[in-house]
C-alpha positions as CSV (number, residue, x, y, z in Angstrom):
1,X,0.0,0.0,0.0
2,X,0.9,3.4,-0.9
3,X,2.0,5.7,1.9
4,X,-0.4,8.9,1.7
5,X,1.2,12.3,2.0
6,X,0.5,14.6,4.9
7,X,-1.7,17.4,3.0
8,X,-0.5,21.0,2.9
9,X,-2.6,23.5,5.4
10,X,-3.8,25.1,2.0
11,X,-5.2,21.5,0.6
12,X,-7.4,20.6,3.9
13,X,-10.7,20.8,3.9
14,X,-12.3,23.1,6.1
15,X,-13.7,22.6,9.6
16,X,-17.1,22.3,9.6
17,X,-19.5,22.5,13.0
18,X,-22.2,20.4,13.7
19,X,-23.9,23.5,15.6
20,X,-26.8,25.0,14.2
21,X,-27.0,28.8,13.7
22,X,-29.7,30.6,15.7
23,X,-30.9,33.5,14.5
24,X,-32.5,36.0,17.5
25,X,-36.3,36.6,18.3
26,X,-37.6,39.9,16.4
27,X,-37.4,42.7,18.8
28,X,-41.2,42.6,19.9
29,X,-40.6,38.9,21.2
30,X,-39.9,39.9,24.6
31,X,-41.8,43.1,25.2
32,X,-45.1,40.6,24.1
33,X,-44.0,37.9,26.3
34,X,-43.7,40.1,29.2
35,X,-46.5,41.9,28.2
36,X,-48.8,38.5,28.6
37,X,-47.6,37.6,31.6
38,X,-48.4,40.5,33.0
39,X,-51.7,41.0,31.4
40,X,-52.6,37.4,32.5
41,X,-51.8,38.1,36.0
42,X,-53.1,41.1,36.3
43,X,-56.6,40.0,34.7
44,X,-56.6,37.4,37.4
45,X,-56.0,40.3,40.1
46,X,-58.5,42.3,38.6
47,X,-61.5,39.6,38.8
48,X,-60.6,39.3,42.7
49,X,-60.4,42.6,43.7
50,X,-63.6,43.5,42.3
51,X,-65.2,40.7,43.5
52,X,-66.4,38.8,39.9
53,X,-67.4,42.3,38.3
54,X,-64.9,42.7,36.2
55,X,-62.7,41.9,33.3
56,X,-65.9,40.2,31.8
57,X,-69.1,39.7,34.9
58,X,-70.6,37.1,32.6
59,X,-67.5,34.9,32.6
60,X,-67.5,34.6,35.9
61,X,-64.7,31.9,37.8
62,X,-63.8,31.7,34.1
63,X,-62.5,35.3,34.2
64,X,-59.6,33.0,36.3
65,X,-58.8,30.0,33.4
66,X,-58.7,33.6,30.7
67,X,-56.0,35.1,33.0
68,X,-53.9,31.6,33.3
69,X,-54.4,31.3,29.7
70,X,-53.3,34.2,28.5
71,X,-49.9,34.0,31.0
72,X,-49.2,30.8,29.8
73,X,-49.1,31.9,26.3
74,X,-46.5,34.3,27.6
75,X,-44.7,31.5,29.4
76,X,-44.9,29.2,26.3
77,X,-43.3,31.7,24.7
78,X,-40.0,31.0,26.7
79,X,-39.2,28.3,25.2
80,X,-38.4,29.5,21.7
81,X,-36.7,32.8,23.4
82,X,-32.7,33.0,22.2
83,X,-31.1,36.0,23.3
């Protein structure tokens, strides 16, 4: 068999990396993920304080699964956050 040649730095083939690129969330990521968490929460305060009569008086407890809802659209929202 043939003994191969060390190549010359300018013949070898590049590194490549296995890691994916990321490109970052737009800038309104965070301000709206922030933004529904805090709206959820504070919806949630809202329907205690005034005792069931508002966000929406027909919804009733409900007014409390809107509030988690819309805070754990904000959370869900963490997991696709890169900085």
């Amino acid at each position: 068999m043939p003994e191969s040649k060390p190549r010359k730095r300018s013949e070898r083939r590049p590194q490549t990396t296995a890691a994916p690129e990321y490109k970052p969330n737009p800038v309104w990521f965070k301000p709206v993920m922030f933004g529904l968490m805090i709206i959820g929460l504070l919806w949630i305060i809202v329907f205690y304080i005034t005792e069931a009569q508002w966000p929406i008086a027909a919804a009733g407890s409900w007014n409390i699964m809107i509030g988690f809802g819309i805070a754990i659209a904000g959370f869900l929202m963490t997991t696709k956050w890169r900085s």
